[in-house]
Residue frames relative to the residue before (quaternion, step in Angstrom):
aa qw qx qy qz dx dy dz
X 1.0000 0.0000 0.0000 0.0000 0.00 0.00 0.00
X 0.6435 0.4890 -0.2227 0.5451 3.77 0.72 -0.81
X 0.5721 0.4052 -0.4211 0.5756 3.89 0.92 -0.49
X 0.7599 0.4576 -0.2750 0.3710 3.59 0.19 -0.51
X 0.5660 0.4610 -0.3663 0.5770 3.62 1.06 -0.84
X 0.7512 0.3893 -0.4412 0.2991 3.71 0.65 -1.19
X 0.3626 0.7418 -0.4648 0.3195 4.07 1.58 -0.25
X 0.8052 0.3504 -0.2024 0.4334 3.19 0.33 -1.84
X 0.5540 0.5722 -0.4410 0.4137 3.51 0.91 -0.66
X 0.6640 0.4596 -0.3821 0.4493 3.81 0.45 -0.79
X 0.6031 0.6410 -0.3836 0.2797 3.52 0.77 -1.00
X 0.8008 0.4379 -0.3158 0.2595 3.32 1.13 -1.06
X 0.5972 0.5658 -0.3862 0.4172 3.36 0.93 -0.12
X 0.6374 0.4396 -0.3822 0.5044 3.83 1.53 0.09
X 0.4112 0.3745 -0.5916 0.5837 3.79 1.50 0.52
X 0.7806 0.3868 -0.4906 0.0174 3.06 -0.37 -0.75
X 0.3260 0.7984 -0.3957 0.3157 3.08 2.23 -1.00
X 0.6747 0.6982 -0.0895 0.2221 2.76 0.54 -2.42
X 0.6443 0.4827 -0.2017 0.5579 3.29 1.28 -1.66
X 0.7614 0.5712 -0.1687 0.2562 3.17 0.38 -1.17
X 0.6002 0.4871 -0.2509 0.5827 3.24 1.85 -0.77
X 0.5947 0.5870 -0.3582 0.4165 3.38 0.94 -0.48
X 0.7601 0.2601 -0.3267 0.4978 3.70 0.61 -0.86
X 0.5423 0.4847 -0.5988 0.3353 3.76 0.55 0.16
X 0.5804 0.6661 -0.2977 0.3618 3.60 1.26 -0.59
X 0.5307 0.4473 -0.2348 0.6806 3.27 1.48 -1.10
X 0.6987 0.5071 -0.3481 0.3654 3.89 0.04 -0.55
X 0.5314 0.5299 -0.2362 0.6172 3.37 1.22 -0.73
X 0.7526 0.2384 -0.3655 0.4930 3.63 0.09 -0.76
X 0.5570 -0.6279 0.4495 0.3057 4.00 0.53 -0.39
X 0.2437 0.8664 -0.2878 0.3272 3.09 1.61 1.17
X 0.6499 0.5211 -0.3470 0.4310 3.18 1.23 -1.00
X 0.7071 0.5226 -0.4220 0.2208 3.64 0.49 -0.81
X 0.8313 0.3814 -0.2875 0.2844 3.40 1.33 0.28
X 0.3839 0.7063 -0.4376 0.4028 2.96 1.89 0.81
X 0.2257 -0.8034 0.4947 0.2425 2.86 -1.58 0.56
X 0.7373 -0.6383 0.2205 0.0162 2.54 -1.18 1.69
X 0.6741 0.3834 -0.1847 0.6037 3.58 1.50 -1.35
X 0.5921 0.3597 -0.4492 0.5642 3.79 0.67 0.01
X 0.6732 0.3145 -0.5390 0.3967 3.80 0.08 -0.24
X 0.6005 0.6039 -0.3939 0.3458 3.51 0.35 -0.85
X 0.7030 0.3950 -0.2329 0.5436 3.75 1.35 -0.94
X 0.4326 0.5262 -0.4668 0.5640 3.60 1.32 -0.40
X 0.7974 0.4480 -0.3575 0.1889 3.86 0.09 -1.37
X 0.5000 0.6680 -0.2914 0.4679 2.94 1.89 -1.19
X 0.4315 0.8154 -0.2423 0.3003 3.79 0.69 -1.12
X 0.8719 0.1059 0.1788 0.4434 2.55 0.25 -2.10
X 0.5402 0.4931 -0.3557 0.5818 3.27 1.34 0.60
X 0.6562 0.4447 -0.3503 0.4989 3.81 0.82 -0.11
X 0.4968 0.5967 -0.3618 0.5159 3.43 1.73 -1.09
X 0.5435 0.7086 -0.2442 0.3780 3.42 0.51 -1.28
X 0.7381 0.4714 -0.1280 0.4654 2.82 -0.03 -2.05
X 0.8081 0.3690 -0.1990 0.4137 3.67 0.23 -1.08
X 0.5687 0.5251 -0.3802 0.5063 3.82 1.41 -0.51
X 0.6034 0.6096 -0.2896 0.4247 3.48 1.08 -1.12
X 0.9083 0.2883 -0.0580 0.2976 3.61 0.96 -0.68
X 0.4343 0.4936 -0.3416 0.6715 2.91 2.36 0.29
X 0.5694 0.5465 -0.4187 0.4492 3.99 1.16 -0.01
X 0.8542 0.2846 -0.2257 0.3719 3.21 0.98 -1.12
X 0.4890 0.4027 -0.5645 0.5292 3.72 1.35 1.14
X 0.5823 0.6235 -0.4170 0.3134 3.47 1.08 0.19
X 0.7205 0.3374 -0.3098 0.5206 3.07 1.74 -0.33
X 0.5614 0.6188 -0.4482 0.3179 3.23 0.79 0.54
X 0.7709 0.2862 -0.1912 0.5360 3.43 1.06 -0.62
X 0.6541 0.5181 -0.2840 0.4722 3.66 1.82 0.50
X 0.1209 -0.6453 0.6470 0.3878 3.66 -1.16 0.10
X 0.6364 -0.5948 0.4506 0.1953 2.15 -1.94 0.59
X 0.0614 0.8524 -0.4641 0.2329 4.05 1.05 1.03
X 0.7397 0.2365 -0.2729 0.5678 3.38 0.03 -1.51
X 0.5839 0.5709 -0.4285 0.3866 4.14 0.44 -0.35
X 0.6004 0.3473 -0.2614 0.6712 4.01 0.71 -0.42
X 0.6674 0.2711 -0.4770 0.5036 3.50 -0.24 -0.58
X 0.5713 0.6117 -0.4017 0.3716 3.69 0.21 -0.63
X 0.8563 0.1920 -0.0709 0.4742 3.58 0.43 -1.54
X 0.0737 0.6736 -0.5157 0.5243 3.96 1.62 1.10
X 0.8653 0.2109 -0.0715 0.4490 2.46 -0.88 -2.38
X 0.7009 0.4527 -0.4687 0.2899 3.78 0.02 0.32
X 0.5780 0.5750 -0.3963 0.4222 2.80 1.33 -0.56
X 0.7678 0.4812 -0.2673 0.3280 3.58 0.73 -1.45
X 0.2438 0.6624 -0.5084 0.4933 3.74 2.40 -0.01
X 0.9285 0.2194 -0.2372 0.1832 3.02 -0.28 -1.53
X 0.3452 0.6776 -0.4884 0.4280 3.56 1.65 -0.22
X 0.6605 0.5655 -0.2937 0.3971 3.60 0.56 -1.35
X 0.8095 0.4281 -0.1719 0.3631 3.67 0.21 -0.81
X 0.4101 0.6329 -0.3850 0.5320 3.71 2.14 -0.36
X 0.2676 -0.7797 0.5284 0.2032 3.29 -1.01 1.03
X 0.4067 -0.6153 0.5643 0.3708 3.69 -1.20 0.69
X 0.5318 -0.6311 0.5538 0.1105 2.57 -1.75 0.73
């Protein structure tokens, strides 16, 4: 449980990095002066409660789940997508 809390916990400081490189990038090009500003701010809000609540129904999900139907899950995707790569 603590290997996992410490995952997501690291993650956030590499969105934010992440975020953060992105609008100096957009700043540089002279982007910002035409976003708006009250839809991102609700976009951010959004997705940070979404977050917030995926982040914490996963980690009582892994506590009282195995992790089975999750591997069988990402197998059979995997061998989907092996299937569909074209030969050369």
């Amino acid at each position: 449980m603590a290997a996992t809390e410490f995952a997501f916990l690291v993650g956030i400081p590499t969105m934010f990095a992440a975020t953060g490189y992105e609008l100096l990038d957009v700043a540089k090009e002279g982007g910002l002066a035409g976003e708006d500003w009250g839809s991102l701010a609700v976009a951010f809000v959004a997705s940070a409660i979404t977050a917030f609540v995926a982040v914490k129904w996963l980690l009582h999900y892994i506590q009282s789940h195995r992790f089975t139907a999750f591997a069988v899950y990402r197998v059979v995707l995997g061998v989907a997508l092996i299937a569909l790569v074209p030969i050369r």
